[in-house]
TIDREN-108795 format. One record per residue (C-alpha): residue number from 0; residue in one letter; chain; x, y, z. Coordinates in steps of 0.05 Angstrom, whole numbers, plus 5000, padded with zeros to 4 digits. Each point is the difference from the previous one (the first is absolute). Layout:
! residues N
<NUM,"A","A",<X,Y,Z>> ...
This chain:
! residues 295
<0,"X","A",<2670,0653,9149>> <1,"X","A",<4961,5018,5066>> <2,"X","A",<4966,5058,5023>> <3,"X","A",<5058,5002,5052>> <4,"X","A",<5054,4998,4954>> <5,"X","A",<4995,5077,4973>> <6,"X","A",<5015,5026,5069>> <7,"X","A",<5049,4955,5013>> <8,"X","A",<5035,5026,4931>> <9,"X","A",<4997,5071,5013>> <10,"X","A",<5030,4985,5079>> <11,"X","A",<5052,4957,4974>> <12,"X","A",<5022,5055,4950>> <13,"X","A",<4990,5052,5049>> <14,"X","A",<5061,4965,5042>> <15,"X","A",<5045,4986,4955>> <16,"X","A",<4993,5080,4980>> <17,"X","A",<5023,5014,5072>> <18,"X","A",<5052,4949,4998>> <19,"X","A",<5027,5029,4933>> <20,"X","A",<4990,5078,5032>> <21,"X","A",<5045,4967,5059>> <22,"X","A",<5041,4968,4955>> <23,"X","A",<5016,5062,4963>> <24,"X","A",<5006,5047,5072>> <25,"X","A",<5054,4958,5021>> <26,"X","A",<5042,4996,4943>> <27,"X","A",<4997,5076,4996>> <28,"X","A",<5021,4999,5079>> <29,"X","A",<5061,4943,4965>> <30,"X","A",<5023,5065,4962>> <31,"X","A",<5061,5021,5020>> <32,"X","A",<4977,5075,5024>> <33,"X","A",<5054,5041,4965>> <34,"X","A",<4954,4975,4933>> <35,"X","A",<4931,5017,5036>> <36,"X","A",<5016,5057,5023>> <37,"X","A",<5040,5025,4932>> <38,"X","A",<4949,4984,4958>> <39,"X","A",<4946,5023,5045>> <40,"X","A",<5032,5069,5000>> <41,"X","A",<5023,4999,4920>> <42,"X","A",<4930,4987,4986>> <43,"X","A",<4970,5060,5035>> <44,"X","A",<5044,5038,4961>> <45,"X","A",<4993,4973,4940>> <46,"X","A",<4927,5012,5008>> <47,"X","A",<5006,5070,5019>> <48,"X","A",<5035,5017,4941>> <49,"X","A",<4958,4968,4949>> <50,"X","A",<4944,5041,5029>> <51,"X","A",<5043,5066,5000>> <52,"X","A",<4952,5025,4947>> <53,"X","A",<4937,4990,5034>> <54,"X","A",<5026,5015,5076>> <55,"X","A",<5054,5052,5004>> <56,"X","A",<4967,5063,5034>> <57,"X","A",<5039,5054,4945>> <58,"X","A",<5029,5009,4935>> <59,"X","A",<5074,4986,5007>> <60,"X","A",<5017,5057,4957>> <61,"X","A",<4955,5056,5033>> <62,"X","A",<5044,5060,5031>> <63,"X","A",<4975,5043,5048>> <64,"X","A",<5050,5045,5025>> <65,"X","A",<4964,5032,5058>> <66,"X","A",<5007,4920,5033>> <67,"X","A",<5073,4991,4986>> <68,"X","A",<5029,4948,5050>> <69,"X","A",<4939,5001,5043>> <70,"X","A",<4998,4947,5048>> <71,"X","A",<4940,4936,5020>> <72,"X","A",<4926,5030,4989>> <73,"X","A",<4940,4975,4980>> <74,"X","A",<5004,5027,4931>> <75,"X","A",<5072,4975,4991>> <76,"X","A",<5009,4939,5040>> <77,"X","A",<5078,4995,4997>> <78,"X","A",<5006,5084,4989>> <79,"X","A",<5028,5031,4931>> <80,"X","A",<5064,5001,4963>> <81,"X","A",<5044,5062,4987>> <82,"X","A",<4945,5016,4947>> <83,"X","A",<4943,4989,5033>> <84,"X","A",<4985,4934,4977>> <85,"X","A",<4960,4949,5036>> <86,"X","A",<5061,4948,5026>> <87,"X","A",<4957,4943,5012>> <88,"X","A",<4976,5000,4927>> <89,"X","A",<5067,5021,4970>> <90,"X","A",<5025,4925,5047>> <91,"X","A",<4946,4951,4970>> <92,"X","A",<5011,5027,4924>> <93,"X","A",<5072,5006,5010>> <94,"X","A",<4999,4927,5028>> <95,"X","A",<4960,4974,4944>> <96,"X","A",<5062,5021,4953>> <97,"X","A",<5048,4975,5050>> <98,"X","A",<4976,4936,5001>> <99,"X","A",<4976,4997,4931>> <100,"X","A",<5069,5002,4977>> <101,"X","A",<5026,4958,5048>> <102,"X","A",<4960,4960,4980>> <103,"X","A",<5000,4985,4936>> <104,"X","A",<5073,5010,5009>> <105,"X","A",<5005,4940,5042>> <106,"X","A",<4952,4957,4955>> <107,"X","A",<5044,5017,4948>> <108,"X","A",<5069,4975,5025>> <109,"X","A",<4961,4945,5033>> <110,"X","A",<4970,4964,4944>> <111,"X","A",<5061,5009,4945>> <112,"X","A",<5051,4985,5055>> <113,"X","A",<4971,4939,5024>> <114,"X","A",<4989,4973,4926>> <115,"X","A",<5072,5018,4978>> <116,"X","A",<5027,4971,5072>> <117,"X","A",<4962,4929,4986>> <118,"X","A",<5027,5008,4927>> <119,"X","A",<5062,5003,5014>> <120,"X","A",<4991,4943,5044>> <121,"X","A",<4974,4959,4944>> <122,"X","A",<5046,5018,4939>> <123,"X","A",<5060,5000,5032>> <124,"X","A",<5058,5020,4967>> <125,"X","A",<5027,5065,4955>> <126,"X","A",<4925,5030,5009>> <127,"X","A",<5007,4987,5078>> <128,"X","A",<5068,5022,5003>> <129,"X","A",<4977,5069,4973>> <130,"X","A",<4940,5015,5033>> <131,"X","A",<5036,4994,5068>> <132,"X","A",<5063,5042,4970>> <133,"X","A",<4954,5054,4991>> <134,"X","A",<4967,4988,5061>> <135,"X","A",<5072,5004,5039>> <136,"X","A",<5004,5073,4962>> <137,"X","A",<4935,5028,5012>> <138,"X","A",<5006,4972,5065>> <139,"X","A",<5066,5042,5015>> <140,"X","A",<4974,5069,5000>> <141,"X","A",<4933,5016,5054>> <142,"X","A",<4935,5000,4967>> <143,"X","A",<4988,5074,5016>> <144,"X","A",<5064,5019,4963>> <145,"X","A",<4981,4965,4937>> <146,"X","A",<4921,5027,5007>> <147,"X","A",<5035,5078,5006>> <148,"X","A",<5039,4995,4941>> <149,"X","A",<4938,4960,4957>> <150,"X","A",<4959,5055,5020>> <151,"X","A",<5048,5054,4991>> <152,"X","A",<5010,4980,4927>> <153,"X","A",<4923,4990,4981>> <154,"X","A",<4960,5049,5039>> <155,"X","A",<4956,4998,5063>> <156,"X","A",<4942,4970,4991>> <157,"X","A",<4947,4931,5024>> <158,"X","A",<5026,4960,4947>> <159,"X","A",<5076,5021,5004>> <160,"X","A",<5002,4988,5072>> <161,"X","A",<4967,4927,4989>> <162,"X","A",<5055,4993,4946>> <163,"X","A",<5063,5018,5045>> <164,"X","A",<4972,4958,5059>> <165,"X","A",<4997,4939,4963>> <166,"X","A",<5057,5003,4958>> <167,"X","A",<5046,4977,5061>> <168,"X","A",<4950,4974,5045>> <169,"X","A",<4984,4932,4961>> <170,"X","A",<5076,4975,5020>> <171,"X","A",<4982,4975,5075>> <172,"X","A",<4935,4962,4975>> <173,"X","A",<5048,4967,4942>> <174,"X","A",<5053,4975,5052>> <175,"X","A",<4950,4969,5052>> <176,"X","A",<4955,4971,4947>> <177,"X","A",<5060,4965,4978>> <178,"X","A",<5026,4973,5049>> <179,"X","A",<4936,4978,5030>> <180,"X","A",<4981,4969,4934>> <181,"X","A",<5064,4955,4990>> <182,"X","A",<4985,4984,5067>> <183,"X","A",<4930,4971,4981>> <184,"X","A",<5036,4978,4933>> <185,"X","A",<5045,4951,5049>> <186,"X","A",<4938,4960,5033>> <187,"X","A",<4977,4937,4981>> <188,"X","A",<4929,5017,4978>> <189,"X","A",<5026,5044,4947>> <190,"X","A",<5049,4932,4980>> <191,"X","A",<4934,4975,5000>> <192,"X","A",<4967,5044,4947>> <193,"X","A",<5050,4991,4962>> <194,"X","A",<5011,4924,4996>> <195,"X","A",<4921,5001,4986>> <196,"X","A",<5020,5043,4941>> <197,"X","A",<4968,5066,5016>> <198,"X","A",<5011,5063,4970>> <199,"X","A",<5056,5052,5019>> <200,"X","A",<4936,5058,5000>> <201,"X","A",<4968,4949,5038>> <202,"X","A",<5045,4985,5056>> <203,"X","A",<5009,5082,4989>> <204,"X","A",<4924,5014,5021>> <205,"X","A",<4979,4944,5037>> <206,"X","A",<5063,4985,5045>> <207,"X","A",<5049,5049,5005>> <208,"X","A",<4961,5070,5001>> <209,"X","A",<4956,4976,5058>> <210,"X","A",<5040,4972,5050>> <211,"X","A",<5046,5067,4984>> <212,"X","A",<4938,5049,5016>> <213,"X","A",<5012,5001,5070>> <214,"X","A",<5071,5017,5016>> <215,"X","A",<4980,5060,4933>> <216,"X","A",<4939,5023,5030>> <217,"X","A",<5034,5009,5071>> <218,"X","A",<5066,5039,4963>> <219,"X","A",<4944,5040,4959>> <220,"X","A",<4962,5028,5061>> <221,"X","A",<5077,5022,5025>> <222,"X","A",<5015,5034,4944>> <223,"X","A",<4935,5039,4996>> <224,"X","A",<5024,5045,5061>> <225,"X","A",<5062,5017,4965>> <226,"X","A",<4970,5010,4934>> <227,"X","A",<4951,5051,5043>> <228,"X","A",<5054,5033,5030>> <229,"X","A",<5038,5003,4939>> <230,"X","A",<4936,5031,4966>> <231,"X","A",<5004,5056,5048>> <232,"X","A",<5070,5013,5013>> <233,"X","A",<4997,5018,4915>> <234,"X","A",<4947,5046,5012>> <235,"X","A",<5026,5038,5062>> <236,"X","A",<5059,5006,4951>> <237,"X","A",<4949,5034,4944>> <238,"X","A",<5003,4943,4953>> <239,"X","A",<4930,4969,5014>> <240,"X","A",<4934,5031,5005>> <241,"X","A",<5003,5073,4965>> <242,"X","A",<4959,5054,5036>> <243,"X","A",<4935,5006,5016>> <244,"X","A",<4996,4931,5007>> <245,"X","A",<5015,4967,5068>> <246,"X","A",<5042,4939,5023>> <247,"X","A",<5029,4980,5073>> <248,"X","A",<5076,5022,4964>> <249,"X","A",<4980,5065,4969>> <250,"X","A",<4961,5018,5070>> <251,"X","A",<5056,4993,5042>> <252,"X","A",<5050,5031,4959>> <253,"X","A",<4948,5062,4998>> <254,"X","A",<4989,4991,5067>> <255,"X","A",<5080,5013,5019>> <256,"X","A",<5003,5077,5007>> <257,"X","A",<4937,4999,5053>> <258,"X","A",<5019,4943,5043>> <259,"X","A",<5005,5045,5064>> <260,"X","A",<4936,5029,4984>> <261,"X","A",<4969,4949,4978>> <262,"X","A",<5020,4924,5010>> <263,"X","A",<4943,4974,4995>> <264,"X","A",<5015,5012,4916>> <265,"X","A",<5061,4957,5006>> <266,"X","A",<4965,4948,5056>> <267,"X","A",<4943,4977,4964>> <268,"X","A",<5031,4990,4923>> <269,"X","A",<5054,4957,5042>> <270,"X","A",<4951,4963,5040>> <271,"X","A",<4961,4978,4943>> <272,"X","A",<5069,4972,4963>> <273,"X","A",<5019,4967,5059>> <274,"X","A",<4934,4969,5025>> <275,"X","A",<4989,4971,4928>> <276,"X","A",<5076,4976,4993>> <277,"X","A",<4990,4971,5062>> <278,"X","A",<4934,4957,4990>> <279,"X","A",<5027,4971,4940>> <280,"X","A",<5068,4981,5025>> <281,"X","A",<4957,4964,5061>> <282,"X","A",<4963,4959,4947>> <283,"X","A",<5067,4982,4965>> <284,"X","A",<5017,4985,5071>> <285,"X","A",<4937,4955,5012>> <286,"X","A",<5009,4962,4934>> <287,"X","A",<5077,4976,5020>> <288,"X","A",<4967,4982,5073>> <289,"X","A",<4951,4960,4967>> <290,"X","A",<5041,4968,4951>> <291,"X","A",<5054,4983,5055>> <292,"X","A",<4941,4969,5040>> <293,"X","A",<4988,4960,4939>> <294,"X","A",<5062,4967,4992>> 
């Protein structure tokens, strides 16, 4: 090796770094921008509320009557609830329950959906023919109706409300991940697999769950804005969050008898629910762009 070839090394790696850097820029430009922009703004407020602890400016809990339903200052950036609570702190701890349960909600549904859905696919059937049977019932009444009358029966409270959104909520993720999985089942790659003799957990893991991610992941990111909504339309109602504690539901439904007074009580609780809603229904969005691209 010559004395020349060390700089020539570091140069030569030195470009293809910018090539890769411009390589990378422009297939984040490629994005469709419903999924930049989505995730750009889900991430701030994920962010935001996993540092809730360390950033909001109050306790959430802390009355002060002689600031009830004071507006903007600098001690209280977005003014005080009917008790004197700091609203900005009362949103980001509220949201972190919000979508916390949503959440894990979602994740929920998702994962033991999708597995029954490409079950089904695979077994065929009496055990098919029953899992979408239930399905069709749970399926017939709205999700919020079966969530009131779980919750009625058990009790309010974080793991009741996980309970009675997921007892209905698994049904959509079932039907699609059929029917996209017999789909995949029909192609000739999975003939392939199983002329070579591969295994039915195999062609399971290696075949049909991945080219089914997509089309899931885009129908998962929907459903998270009605989960959301659903989250707080059970606490406005009183059967999520008890008092003190805060979530986007519970705040609005306080927030009702002041509304002249004081909108900004009701306009910030529903900003936050739709802004998040909305940023993950864009990325859902951006994945079916993306995939449609694709094919």
């Amino acid at each position: 090796m010559s004395v020349l070839d060390g700089p020539k090394t570091i140069a030569l790696a030195a470009v293809g770094s910018t090539v890769r850097r411009k390589r990378s820029a422009r297939t984040l430009l490629r994005q469709p921008w419903p999924l930049v922009v989505g995730g750009t703004v889900l991430g701030l407020i994920v962010v935001v509320l996993l540092l809730t602890p360390l950033i909001a400016p109050a306790d959430p809990t802390h009355q002060d009557l002689t600031q009830r339903l004071a507006g903007s200052s600098s001690e209280h950036l977005l003014g005080t609830d009917q008790l004197g609570r700091d609203l900005l702190s009362r949103l980001m701890y509220g949201g972190r329950f919000s979508v916390t349960i949503a959440g894990i909600t979602l994740a929920i549904c998702a994962v033991s959906g999708t597995l029954l859905g490409i079950l089904c696919a695979r077994v065929r059937g009496a055990f098919d023919e029953f899992v979408m049977r239930v399905c069709d019932v749970l399926l017939a009444f709205p999700e919020m109706i079966v969530a009131m009358f779980v919750v009625s029966i058990l009790g309010a409270s974080k793991t009741t409300l996980i309970l009675a959104l997921a007892v209905g909520g698994w049904t959509p993720f079932a039907k699609l991940a059929r029917g996209v999985a017999m789909e995949v089942d029909a192609r000739g790659f999975i003939e392939a697999a199983r002329a070579l003799g591969c295994s039915r957990r195999f062609i399971v893991l290696r075949h049909l769950l991945p080219n089914s991610l997509n089309p899931l992941m885009a129908h998962a990111a929907l459903r998270f804005g009605h989960k959301l909504i659903t989250v707080g339309a059970l606490s406005y109602l009183g059967l999520g969050v008890q008092p003190p504690a805060a979530d986007w539901g519970s705040m609005l439904a306080a927030a009702q008898p002041y509304l002249s007074q004081a909108p900004h009580l009701v306009i910030y609780p529903g900003l936050a629910i739709f802004v998040t809603a909305l940023s993950v229904t864009m990325i859902g969005q951006g994945i079916n762009a993306r995939r449609g691209s694709r094919s």
